[in-house]
Chimera marker file (.cmm) of the C-alpha trace (Angstrom):
<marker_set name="trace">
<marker id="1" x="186.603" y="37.564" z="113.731" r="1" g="1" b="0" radius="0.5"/>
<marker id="2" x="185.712" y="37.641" z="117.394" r="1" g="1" b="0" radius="0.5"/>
<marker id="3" x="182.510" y="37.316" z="118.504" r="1" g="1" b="0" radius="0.5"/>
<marker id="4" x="180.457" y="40.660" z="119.585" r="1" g="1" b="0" radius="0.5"/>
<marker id="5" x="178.912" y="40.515" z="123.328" r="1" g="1" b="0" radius="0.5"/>
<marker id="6" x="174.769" y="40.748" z="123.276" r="1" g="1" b="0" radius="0.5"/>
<marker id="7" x="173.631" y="43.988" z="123.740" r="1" g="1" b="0" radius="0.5"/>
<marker id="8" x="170.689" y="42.366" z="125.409" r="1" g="1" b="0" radius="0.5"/>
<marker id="9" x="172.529" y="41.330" z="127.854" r="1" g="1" b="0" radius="0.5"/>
<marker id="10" x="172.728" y="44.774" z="129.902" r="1" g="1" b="0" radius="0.5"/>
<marker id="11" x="170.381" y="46.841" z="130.810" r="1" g="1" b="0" radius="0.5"/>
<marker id="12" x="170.160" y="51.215" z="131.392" r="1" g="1" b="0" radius="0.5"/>
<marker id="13" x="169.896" y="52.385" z="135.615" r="1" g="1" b="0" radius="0.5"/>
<marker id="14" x="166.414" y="53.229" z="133.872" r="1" g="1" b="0" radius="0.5"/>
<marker id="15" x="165.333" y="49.469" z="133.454" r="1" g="1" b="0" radius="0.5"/>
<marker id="16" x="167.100" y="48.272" z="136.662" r="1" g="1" b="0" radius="0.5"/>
<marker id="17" x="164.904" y="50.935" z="138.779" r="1" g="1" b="0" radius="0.5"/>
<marker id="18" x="162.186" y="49.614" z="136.947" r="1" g="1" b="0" radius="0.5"/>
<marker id="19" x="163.190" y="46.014" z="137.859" r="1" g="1" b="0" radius="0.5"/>
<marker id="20" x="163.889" y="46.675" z="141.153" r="1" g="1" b="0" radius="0.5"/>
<marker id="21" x="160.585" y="49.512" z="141.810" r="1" g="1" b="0" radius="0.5"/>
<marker id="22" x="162.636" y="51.909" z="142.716" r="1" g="1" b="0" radius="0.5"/>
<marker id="23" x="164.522" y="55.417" z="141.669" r="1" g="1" b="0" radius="0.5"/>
<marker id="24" x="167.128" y="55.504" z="139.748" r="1" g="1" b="0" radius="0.5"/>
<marker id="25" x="168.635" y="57.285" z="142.829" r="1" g="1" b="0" radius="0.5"/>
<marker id="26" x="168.919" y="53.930" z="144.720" r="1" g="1" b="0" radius="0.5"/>
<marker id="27" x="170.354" y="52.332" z="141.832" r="1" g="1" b="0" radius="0.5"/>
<marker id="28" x="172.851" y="54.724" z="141.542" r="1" g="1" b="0" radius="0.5"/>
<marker id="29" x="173.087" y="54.381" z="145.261" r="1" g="1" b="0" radius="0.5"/>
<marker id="30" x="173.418" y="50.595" z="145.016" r="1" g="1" b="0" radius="0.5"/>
<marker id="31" x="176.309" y="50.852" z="142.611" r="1" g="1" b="0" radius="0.5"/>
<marker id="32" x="178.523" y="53.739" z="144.527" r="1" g="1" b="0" radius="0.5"/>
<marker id="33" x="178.539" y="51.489" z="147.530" r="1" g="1" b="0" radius="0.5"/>
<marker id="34" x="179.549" y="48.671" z="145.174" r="1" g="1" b="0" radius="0.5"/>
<marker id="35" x="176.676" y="46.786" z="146.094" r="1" g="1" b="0" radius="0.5"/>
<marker id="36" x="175.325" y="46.358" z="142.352" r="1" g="1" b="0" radius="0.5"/>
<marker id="37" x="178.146" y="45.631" z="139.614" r="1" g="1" b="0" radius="0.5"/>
<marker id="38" x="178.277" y="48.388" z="136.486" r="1" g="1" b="0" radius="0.5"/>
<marker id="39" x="180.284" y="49.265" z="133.476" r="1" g="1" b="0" radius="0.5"/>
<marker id="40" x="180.744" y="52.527" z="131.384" r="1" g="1" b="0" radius="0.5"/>
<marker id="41" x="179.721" y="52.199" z="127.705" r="1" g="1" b="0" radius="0.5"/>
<marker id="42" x="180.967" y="55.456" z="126.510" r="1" g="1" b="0" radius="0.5"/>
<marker id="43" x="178.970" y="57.669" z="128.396" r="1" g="1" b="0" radius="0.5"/>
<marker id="44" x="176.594" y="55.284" z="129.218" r="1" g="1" b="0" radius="0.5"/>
<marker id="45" x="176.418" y="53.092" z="132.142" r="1" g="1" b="0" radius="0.5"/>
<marker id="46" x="175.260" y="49.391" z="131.352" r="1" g="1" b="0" radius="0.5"/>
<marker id="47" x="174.693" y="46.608" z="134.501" r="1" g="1" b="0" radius="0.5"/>
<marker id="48" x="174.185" y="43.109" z="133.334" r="1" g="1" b="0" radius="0.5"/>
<marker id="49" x="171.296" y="41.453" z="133.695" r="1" g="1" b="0" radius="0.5"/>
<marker id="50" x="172.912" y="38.346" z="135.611" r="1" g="1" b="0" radius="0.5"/>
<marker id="51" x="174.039" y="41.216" z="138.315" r="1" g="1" b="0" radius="0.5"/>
<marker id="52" x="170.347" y="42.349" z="138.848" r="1" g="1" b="0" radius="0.5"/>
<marker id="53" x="169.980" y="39.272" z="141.118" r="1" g="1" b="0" radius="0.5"/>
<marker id="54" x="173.177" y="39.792" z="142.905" r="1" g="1" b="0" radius="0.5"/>
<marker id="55" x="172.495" y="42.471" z="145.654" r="1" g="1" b="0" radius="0.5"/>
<marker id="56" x="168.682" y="40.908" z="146.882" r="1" g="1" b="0" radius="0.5"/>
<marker id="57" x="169.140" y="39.332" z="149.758" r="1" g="1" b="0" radius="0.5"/>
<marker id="58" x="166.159" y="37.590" z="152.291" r="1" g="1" b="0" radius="0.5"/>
<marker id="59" x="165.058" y="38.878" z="155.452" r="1" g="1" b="0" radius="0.5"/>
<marker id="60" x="165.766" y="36.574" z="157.910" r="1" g="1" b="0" radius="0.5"/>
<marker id="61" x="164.242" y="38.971" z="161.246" r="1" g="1" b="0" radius="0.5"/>
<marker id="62" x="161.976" y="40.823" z="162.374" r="1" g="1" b="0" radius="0.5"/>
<marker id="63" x="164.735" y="43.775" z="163.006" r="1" g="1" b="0" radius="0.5"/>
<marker id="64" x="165.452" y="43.749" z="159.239" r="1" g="1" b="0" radius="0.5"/>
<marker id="65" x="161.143" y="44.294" z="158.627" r="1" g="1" b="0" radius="0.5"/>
<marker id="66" x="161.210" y="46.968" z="160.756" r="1" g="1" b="0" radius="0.5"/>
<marker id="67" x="164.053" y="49.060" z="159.071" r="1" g="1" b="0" radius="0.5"/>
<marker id="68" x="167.204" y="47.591" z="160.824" r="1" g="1" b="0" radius="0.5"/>
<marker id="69" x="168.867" y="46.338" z="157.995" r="1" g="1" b="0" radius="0.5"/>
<marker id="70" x="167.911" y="49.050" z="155.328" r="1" g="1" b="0" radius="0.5"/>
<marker id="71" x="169.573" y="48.314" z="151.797" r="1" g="1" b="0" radius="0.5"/>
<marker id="72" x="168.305" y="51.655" z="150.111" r="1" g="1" b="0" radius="0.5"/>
<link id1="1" id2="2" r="1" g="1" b="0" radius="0.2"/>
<link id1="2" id2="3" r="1" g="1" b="0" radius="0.2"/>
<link id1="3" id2="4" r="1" g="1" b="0" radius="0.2"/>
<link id1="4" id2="5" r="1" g="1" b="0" radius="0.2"/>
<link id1="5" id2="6" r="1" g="1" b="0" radius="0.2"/>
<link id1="6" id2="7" r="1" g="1" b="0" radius="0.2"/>
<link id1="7" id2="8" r="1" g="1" b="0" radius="0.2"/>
<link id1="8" id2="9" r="1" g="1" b="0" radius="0.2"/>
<link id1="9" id2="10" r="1" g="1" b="0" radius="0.2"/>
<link id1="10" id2="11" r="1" g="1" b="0" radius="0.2"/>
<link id1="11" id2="12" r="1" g="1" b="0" radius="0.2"/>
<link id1="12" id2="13" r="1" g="1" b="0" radius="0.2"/>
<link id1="13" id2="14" r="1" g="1" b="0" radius="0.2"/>
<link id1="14" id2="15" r="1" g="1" b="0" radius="0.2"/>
<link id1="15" id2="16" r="1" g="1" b="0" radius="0.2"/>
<link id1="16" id2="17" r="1" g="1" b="0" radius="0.2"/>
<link id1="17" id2="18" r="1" g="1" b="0" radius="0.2"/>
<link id1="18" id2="19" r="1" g="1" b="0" radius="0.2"/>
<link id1="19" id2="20" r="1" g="1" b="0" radius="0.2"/>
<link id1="20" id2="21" r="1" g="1" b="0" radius="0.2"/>
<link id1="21" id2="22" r="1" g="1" b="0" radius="0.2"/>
<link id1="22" id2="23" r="1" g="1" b="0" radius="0.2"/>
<link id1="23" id2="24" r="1" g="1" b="0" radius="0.2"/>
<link id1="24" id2="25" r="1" g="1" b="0" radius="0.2"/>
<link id1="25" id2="26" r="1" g="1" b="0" radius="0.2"/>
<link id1="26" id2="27" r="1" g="1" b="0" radius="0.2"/>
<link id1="27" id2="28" r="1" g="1" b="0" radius="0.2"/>
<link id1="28" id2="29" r="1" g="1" b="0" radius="0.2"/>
<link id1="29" id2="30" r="1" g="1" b="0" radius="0.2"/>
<link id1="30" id2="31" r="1" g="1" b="0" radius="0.2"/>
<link id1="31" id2="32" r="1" g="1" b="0" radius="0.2"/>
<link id1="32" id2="33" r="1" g="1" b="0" radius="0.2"/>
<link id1="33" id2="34" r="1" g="1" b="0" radius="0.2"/>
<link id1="34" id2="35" r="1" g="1" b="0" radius="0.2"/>
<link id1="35" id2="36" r="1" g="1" b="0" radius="0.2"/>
<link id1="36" id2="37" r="1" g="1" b="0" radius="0.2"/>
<link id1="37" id2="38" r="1" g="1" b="0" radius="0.2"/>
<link id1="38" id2="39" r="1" g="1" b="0" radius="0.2"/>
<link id1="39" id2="40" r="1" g="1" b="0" radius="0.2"/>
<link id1="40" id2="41" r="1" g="1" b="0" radius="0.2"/>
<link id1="41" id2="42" r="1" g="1" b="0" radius="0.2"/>
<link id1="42" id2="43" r="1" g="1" b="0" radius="0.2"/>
<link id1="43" id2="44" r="1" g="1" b="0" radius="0.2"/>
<link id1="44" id2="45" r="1" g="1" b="0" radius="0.2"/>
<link id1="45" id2="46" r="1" g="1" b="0" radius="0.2"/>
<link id1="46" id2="47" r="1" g="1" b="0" radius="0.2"/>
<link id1="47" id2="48" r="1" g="1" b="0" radius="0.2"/>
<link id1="48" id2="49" r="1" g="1" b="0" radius="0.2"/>
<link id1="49" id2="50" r="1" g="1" b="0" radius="0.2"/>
<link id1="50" id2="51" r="1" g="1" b="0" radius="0.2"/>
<link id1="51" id2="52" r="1" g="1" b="0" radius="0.2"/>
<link id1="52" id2="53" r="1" g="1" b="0" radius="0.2"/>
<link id1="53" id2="54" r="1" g="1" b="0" radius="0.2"/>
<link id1="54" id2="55" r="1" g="1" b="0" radius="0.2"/>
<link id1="55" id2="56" r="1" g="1" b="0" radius="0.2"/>
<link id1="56" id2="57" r="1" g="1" b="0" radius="0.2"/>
<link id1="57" id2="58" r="1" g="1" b="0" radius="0.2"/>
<link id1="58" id2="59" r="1" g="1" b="0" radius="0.2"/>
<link id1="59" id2="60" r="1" g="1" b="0" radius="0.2"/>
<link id1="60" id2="61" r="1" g="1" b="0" radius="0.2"/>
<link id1="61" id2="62" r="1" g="1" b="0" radius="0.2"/>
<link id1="62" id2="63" r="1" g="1" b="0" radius="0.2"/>
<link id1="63" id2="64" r="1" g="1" b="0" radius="0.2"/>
<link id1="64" id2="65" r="1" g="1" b="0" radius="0.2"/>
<link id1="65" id2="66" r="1" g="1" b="0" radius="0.2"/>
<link id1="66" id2="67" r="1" g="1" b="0" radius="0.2"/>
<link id1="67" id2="68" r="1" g="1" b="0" radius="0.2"/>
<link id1="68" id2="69" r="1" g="1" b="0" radius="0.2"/>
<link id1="69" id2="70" r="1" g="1" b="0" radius="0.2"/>
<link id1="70" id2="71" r="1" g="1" b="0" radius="0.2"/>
<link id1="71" id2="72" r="1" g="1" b="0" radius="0.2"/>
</marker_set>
């Protein structure tokens, strides 16, 4: 019998907002523009936990403080 995937292992847009503080807006955002990695459960939509990571990147300038390189 194959083994089953942990359920743990993915999270609702609910919990990544949370992760993130933000809407669920700009996680639904994030994942139109392909930016954060999701999958359909039914009519659910799951991201994995390991992706949460994925789409932070640091600020490496000033220009980027100040709004120039807006992710959400």
């Amino acid at each position: 019998m194959p083994k089953s995937k942990d359920c743990s292992a993915f999270v609702t847009i609910k919990d990544a907002a949370h992760h993130f503080a933000c809407s669920t807006d700009t996680i639904r955002r994030l994942i139109a523009r392909g930016e954060l990695k999701a999958y359909r459960v039914g009519t659910a939509i799951r991201i994995k936990r390991t992706d949460l990571e994925k789409p932070l990147q640091p600020v490496t300038n000033l220009a980027e403080i100040r709004g120039g390189g807006r992710v959400a």
